[in-house]
VEXKOLPA-585295 format. One record per residue (C-alpha): chain; x, y, z. Coordinates in steps of 0.02 Angstrom, whole numbers, plus 50000, padded with zeros to 5 digits. Layout:
N
c;xx;yy;zz
A;X;Y;Z
...
# end
This chain:
418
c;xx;yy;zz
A;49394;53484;44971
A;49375;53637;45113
A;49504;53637;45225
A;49439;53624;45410
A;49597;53690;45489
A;49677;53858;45499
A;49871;53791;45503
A;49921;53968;45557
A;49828;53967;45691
A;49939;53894;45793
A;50136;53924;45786
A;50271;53764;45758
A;50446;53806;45848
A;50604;53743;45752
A;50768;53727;45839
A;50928;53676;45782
A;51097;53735;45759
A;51140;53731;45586
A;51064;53877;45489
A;51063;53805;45344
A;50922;53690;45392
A;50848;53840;45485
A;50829;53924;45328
A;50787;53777;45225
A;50640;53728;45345
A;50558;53904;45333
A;50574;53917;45154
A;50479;53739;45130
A;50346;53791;45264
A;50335;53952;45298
A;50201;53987;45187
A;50072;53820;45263
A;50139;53852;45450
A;50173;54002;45558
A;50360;53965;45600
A;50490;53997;45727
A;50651;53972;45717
A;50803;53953;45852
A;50981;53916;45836
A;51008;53845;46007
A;50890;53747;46148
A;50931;53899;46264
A;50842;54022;46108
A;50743;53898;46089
A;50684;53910;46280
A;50676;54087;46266
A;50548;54087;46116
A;50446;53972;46184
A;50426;54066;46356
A;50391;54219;46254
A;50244;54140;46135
A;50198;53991;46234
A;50006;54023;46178
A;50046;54018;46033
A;50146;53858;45983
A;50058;53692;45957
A;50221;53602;45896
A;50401;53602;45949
A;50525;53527;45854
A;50713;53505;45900
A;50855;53434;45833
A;50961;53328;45982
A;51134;53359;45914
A;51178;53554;45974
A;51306;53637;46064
A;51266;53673;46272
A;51106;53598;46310
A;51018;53458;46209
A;50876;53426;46124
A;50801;53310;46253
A;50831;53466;46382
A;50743;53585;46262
A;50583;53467;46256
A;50569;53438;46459
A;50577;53627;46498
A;50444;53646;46379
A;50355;53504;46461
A;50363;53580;46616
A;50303;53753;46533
A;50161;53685;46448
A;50107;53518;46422
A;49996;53509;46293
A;50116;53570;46174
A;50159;53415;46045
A;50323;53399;46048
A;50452;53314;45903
A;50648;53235;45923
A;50745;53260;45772
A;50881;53133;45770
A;51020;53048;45682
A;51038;52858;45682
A;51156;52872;45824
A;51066;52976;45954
A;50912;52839;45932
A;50950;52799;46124
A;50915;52956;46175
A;50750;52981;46036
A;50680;52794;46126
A;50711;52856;46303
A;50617;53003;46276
A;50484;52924;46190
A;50479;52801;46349
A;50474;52969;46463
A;50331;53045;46384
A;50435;53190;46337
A;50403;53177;46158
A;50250;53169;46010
A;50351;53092;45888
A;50532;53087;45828
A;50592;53115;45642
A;50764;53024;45568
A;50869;53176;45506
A;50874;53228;45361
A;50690;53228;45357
A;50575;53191;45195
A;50502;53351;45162
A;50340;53285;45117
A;50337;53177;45289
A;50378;53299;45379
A;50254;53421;45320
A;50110;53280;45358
A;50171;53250;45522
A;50150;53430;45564
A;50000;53456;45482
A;49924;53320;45587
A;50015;53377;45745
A;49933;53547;45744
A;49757;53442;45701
A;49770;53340;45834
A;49820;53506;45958
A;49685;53622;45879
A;49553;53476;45920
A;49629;53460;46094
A;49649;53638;46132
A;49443;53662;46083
A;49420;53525;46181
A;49500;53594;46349
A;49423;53772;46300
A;49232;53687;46281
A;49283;53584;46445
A;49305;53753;46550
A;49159;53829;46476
A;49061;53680;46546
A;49131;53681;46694
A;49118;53875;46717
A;48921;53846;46698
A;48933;53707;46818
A;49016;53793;46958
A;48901;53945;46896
A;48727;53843;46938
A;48793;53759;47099
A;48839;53930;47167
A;48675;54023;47106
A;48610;53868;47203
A;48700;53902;47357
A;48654;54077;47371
A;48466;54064;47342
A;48446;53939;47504
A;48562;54053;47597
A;48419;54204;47540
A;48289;54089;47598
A;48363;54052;47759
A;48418;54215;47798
A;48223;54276;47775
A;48172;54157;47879
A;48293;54192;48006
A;48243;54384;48022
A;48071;54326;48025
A;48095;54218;48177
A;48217;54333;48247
A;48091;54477;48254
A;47966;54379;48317
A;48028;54307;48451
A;48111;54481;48510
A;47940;54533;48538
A;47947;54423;48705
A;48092;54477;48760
A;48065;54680;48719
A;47884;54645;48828
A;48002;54578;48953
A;48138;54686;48975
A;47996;54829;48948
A;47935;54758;49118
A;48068;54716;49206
A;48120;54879;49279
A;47932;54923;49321
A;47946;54779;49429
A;48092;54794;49505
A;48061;54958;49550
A;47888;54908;49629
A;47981;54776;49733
A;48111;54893;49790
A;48159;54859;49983
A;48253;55010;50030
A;48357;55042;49905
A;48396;54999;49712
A;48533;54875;49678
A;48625;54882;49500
A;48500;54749;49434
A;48347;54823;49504
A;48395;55016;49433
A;48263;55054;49280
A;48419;55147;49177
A;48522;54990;49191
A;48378;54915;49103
A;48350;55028;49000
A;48517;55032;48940
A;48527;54842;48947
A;48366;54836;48824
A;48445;54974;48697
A;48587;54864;48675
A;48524;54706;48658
A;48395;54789;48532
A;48533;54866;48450
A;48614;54712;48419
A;48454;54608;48363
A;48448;54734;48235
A;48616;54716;48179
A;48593;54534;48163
A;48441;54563;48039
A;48537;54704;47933
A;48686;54569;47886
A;48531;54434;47848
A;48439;54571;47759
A;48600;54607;47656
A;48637;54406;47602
A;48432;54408;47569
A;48473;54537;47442
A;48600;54462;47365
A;48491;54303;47340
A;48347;54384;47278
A;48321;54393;47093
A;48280;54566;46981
A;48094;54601;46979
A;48135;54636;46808
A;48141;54520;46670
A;48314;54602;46629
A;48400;54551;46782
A;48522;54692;46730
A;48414;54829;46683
A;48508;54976;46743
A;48649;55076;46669
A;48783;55181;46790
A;48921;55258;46808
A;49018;55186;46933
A;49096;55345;46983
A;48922;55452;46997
A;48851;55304;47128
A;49034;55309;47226
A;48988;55487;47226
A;48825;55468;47298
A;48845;55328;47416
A;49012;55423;47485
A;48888;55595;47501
A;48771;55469;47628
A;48935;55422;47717
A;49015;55576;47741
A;48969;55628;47908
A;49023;55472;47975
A;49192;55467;47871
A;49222;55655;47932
A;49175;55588;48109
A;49324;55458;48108
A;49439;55577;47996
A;49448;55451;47861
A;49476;55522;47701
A;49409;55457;47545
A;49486;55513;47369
A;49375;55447;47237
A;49505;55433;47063
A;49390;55357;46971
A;49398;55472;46787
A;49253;55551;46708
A;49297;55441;46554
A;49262;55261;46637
A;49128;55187;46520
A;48955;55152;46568
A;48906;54978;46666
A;48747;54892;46639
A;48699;54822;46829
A;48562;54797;46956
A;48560;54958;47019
A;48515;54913;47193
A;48628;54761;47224
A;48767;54873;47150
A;48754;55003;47274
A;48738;54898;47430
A;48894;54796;47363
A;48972;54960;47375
A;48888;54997;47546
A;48951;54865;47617
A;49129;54864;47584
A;49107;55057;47634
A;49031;55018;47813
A;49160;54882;47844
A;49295;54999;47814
A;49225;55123;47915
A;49210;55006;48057
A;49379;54950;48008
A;49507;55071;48004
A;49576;55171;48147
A;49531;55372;48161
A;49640;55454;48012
A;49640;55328;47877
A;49655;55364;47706
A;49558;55261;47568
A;49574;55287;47381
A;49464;55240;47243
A;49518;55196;47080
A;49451;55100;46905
A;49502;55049;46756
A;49407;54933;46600
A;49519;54766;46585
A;49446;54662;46429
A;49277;54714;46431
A;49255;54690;46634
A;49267;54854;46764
A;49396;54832;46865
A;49353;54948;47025
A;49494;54953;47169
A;49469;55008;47356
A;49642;55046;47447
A;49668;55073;47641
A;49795;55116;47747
A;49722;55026;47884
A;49792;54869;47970
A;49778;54697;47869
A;49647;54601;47872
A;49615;54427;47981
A;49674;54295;47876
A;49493;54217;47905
A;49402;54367;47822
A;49509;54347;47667
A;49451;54174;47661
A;49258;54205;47633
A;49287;54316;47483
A;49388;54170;47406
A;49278;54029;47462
A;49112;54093;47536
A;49054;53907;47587
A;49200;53862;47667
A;49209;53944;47836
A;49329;53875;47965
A;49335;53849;48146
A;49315;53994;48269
A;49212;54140;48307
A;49129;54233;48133
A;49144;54402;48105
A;49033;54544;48069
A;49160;54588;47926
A;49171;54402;47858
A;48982;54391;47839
A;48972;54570;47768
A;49117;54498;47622
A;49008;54345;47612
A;48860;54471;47546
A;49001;54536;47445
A;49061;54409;47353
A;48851;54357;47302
A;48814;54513;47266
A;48971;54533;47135
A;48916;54346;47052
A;48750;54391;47019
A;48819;54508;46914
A;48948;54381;46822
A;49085;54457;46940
A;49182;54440;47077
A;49271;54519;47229
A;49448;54483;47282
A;49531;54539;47443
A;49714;54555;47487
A;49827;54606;47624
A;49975;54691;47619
A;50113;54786;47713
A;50024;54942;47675
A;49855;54896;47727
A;49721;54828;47602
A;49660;54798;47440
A;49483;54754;47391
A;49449;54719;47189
A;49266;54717;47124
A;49295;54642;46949
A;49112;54639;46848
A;49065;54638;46663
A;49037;54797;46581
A;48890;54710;46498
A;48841;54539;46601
A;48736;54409;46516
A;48617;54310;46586
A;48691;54172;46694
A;48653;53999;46578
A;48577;53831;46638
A;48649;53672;46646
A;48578;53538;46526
A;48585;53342;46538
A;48677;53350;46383
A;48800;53463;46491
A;48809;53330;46622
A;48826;53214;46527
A;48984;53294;46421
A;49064;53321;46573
A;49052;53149;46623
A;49131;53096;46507
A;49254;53222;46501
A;49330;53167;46666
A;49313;52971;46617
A;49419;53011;46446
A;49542;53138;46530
A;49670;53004;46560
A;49668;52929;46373
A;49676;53097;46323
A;49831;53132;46410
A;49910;52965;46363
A;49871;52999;46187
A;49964;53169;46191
A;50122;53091;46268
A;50136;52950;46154
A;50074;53017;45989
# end
């Protein structure tokens, strides 16, 4: 019959201090496991910190010089608890085997010397019982991944919609105050009774209406910019462009540079000729990278100094923005990580510009993180070099995790207790 496993998948961690049953236990199973072996629970430790992903058993003898088996197996606990864990013991440290047992700290525990052909079923179902629970947990995040995928594609549609409607209302109703403020100073100067007082002088209200128009139309370019990131590709690719990330910093820096050289801010773009190609939505890209261009403008004092770098990290572009400029509220920070979750006080431009941000990055499978530092700050666009089309939830989906969370807590009594 097929085997269904690969039993070298997955490493099993031997410790004890006698070599000779070091060497015996690699002999017998070296060829049907990946093995590791330790003379010592602090090795031991030491291995296991090194390949942690890659053990699925760890088995200790309790008799050793310094620390004891029993220590070995709660450190690696601590590390990572999934990891089946076995107590090799004599007949007299079966106190210490049935207290661990009791503790949860252990899978299973063996009588030593061990029956080879025990032994080698109990490890062979050990690293069953791990492979099925680490595909398990893996097929677990992937559901939840689409889950938190679909309520945030959600989100950020009825935030489009409502920002649309918004500027549509906005503009509207500005036309009644433009006709008014138009008027106002025509009046006031028609009703004049020897001389103009602040309020009744036309350039006050001139000046009055230029602002308040100015920042009307502020209000509609940061509801314009979250409509964008709402709204889907006219295309049915909803990724149907391929850039260079570099060439578009290039160009959207050339339509900033008067302003830049206005402030003195300097702008070194590192990114190397040899970054590979990303496949985007050309237009959301670039006013992702607007954005977080205008903020820092705004931003940073006269003098600043921002560098661009990038670098390809496991098939995603990793594209950095550095400034010199003072840190960040800790407020602003706070929308990148959680958009939906703004707290009390007055919002800022910048949050809501970061809000855009962070959309605009998950449309495209991505994200943007922000950090402050002593030096001033970091913004990190991470995006697929390739992103897929975002996939829908099923009830089948629902229904798995469901029943995921219901069975968690068997699951973990079943690890713990073997």
């Amino acid at each position: 019959m097929e085997n269904l496993y690969d039993y070298k998948k997955f490493a099993v961690l031997y410790v004890d201090d006698e070599e000779r049953s070091l060497t015996s236990f690699t002999r017998a199973y070296g060829e049907t496991f990946r093995v590791f072996t330790a003379n010592s629970a602090q090795a031991g430790i030491k291995i296991f910190e090194e390949h942690a992903d890659e053990i699925g058993i760890l088995m200790t003898d309790q008799r050793m010089p310094g620390e004891k088996g029993v220590w070995l197996l709660e450190r690696a606990r601590q590390l990572r608890p999934r990891t089946l864990r076995i107590l090799v013991t004599a007949f007299a440290d079966m106190d210490a085997a049935i207290a661990a047992v009791n503790e949860g700290a252990i899978y299973k525990y063996l009588n030593k010397p061990w029956d080879p052909v025990q032994l080698e079923m109990t490890l062979r179902q050990g690293l069953e019982f791990f492979m099925v629970q680490a595909e398990r947990d893996q097929l677990l995040a992937e559901k939840m991944s689409v889950l938190r995928n679909m309520m945030i594609a959600d989100r950020v549609v009825s935030l489009g919609l409502l920002a649309a409607g918004l500027s549509h209302h906005i503009r509207n109703s500005m036309v009644a105050v433009k006709t008014f403020l138009e008027l106002a100073p025509i009046k006031m100067a028609e009703e004049r009774d020897g001389g103009n007082t602040g309020l009744r002088d036309p350039d006050f209200w001139r000046e009055y209406h230029q602002n308040v128009q100015g920042q009307i139309e502020k209000v509609n370019v940061l509801l314009a910019d979250l409509r964008t990131a709402a709204e889907g590709s006219k295309s049915a690719d909803p990724f149907p462009d391929e850039i260079h990330p570099k060439a578009i910093l290039a160009q959207r820096l050339e339509g900033m540079a008067e302003a830049f050289g206005a402030r003195r801010i300097t702008v070194e773009n590192q990114i190397p000729d040899s970054i590979p190609l990303m496949r985007v939505d050309q237009r959301k890209f670039e006013r992702l990278v607007d954005l977080l261009l205008k903020d820092e403008l705004a931003m940073l004092p006269a003098g600043s100094r921002i560098t661009l770098t990038a670098e390809v990290q496991e098939e995603r572009m990793v594209l950095r923005l550095v400034d010199n400029g003072p840190a960040l509220p800790p407020a602003a920070l706070q929308v990148v990580c959680d958009p939906f979750n703004v707290t009390s006080g007055v919002p800022s431009e910048y949050g809501i510009n970061l809000m855009a941000c962070f959309f605009l990055a998950h449309h495209h499978g991505g994200k943007v993180e922000a950090h402050s530092h002593p030096g001033g700050n970091t913004f990190t666009v991470r995006m697929p070099l390739k992103p897929v089309r975002q996939a829908e939830t099923t009830e089948e989906d629902t229904s798995f995790l469901r029943r995921s969370f219901m069975n968690n807590e068997m699951w973990t009594k079943l690890i713990s207790k073997g």
